[in-house]
C-alpha positions in Angstrom: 10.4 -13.3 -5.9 9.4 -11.6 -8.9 8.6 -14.8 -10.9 6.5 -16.3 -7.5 3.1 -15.2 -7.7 2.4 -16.3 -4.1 6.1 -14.5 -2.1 6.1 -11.4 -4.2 2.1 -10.6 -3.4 2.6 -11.6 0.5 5.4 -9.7 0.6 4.1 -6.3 -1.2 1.0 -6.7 1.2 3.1 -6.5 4.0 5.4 -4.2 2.9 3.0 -1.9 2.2 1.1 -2.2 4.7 4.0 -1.2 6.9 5.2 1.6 4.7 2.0 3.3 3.2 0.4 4.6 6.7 4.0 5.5 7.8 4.1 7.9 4.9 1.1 9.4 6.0 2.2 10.1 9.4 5.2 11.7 8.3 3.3 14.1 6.1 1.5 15.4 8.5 4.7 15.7 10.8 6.3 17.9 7.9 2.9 19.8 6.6 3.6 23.4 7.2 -0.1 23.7 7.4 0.1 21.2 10.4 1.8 24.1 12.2 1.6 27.4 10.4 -1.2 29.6 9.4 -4.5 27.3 8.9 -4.4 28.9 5.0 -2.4 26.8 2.9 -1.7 29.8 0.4 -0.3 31.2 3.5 1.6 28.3 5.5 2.7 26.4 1.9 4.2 29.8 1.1 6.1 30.0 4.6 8.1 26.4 3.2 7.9 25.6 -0.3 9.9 22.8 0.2 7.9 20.8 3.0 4.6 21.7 1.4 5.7 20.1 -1.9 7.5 17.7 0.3 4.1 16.6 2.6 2.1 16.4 -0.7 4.6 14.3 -2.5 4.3 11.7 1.1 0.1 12.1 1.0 0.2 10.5 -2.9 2.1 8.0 -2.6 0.9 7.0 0.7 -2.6 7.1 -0.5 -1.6 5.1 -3.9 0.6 2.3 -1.9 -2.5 2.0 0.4 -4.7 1.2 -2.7 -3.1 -1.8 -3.6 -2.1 -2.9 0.0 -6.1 -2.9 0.5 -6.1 -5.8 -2.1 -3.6 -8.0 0.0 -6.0 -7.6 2.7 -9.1 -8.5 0.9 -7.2 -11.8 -0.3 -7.2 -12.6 3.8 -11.0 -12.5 3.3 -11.6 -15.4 1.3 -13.1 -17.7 3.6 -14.7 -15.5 5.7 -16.3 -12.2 5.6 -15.8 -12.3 1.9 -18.6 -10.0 0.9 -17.9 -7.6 3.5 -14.4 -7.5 2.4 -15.1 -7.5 -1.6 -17.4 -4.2 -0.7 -15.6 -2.3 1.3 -12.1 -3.4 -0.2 -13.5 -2.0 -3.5 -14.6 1.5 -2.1 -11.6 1.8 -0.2 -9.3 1.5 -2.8 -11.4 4.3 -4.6 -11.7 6.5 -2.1 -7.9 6.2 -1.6 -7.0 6.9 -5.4 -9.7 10.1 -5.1 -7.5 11.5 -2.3 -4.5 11.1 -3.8 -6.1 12.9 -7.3 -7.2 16.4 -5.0 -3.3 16.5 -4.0 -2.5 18.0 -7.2 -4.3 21.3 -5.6 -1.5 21.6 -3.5 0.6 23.1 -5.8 -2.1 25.2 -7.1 -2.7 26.7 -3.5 0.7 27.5 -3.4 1.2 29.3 -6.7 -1.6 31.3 -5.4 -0.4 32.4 -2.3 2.7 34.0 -3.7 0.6 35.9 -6.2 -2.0 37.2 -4.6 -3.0 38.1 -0.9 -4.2 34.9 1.5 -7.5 36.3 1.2 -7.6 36.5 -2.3 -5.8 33.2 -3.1 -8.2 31.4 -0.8 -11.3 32.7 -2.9 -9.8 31.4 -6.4 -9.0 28.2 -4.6 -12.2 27.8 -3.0 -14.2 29.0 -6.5 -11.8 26.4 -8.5 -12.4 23.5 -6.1 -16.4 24.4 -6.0 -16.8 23.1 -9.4 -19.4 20.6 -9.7 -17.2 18.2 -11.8 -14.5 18.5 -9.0 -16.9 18.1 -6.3 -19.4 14.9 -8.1 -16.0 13.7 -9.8 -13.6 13.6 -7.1 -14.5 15.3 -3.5 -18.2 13.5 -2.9 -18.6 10.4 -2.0 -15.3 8.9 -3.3 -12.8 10.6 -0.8 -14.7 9.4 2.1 -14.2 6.2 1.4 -11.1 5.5 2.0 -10.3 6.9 5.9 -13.8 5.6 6.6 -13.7 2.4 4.3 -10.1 1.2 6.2 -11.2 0.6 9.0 -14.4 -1.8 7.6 -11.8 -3.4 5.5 -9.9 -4.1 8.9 -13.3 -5.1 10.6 -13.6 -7.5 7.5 -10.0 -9.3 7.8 -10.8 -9.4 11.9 -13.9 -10.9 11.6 -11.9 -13.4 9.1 -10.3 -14.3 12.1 -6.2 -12.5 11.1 -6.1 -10.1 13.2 -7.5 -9.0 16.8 -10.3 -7.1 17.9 -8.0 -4.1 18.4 -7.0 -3.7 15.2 -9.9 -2.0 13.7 -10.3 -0.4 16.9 -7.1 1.5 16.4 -7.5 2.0 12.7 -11.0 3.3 13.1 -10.1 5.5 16.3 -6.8 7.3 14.4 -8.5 8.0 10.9 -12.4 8.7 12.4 -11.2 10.1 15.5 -9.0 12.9 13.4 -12.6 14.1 11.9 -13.3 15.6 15.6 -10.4 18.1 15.8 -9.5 20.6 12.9 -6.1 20.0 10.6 -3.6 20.6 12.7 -0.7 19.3 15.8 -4.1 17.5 16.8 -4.3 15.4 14.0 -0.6 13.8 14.3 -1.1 11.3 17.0 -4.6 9.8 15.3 -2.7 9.2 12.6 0.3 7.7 13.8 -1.9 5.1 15.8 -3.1 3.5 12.5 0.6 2.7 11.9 0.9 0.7 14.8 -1.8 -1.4 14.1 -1.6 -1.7 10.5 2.1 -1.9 10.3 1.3 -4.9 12.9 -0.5 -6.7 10.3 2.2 -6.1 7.5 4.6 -7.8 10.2 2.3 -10.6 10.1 1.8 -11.1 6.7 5.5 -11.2 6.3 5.9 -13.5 9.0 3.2 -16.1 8.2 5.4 -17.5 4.9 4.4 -18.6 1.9 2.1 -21.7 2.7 -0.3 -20.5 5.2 -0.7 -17.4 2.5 -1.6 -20.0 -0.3 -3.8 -21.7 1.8 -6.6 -18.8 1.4 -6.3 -19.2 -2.1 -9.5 -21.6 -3.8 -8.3 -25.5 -3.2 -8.1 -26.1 -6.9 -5.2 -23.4 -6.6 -3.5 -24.4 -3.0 -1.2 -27.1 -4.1 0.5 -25.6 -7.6 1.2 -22.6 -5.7 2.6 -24.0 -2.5 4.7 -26.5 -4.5 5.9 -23.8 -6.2 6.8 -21.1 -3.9 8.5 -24.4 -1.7 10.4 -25.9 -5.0 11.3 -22.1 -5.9 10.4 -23.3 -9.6 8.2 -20.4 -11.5 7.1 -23.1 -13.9 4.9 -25.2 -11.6 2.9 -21.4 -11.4 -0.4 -21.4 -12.8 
């Protein structure tokens, strides 16, 4: 699969797809801040090992979904390409800002067990008020990727992949989440997401290699279908 351009790419877009919002959902199931004291210095304190455990589950969720955004984007080449090129891009870099602001986590932490809640909160708040934090990683960038999602999932519908629902879901479990504060609230908007994107991984996994290759250009179509059919890496271009 490794040497098959067109297998291992359909497959990591599924895969990912599948397992990149699942990690998600399970960090917020385990976030001791989901259910403790609304002050991370406080609640990270109360279980070191599920706050480094929850952050650990936010990267690489965040990370995976970067590059799963590019498998869906390729389902946009015939069809709401543009839409899909913009909002694939800004997804994918709001998604690797996230994942940068996790390395707080610790920080918050350390914090808490040196100082009181009220205290630790102030540094913490003082530290991430920095301009170069807040223009280099916090605004715009973070927003993209919860709100960019679900316009890369309107994209790939209006490609014709998925159904109308889809993006519904996506954009009613990430946007909806907005309206309540962190907390037991949050969990069920963002297992929904999984349902529906984890429904597209399926599909993508499903579809085989053929009807993947057929989004590629038609000077590329045939080389890589021959070669993901004859299993022969050299036929690649």
């Amino acid at each position: 699969m490794l040497n098959n351009q067109v297998t291992f790419r359909r497959v990591t877009a599924g895969v990912l797809l599948i397992v990149a919002p699942l990690l998600q959902a399970i960090a917020v199931a385990v976030d001791p801040g989901t259910w403790g004291d609304d002050r991370e210095a406080v609640s990270f304190g109360d279980n070191p090992a599920l706050a480094q455990t929850q952050s650990v589950l936010y990267h690489w969720s965040w990370m995976l979904m970067a590059v799963a955004v590019l498998g869906l984007v390729h389902l946009t080449r015939r069809k709401a390409t543009l839409l899909g090129h913009v909002a694939g891009a800004l997804t994918m870099l709001g998604y690797l800002a996230l994942s940068a602001l996790l390395m707080g986590d610790p920080v918050e932490w350390w914090l808490g067990q040196h100082y009181s809640p009220e205290r630790a909160t102030q540094i913490f708040d003082e530290m991430m008020g920095l301009p170069g934090v807040i223009f280099g990683y916090q605004l715009p960038w973070m927003f993209f990727g919860l709100f960019g999602l679900p316009v890369v999932m309107v994209a790939v519908w209006r490609a014709g992949f998925t159904g109308w629902w889809v993006p519904l879901v996506v954009a009613a479990g990430y946007l909806g989440s907005f309206a309540v504060p962190y907390g037991p609230a949050v969990v069920p908007f963002w297992t929904a997401p999984v349902v529906a994107l984890g429904w597209v991984g399926v599909k993508i996994l499903r579809m085989g290699d053929e009807a993947w290759a057929a989004y590629y250009p038609s000077g590329g179509i045939q080389p890589a279908v021959t070669a993901s059919m004859t299993k022969d890496p050299s036929t690649i271009r």
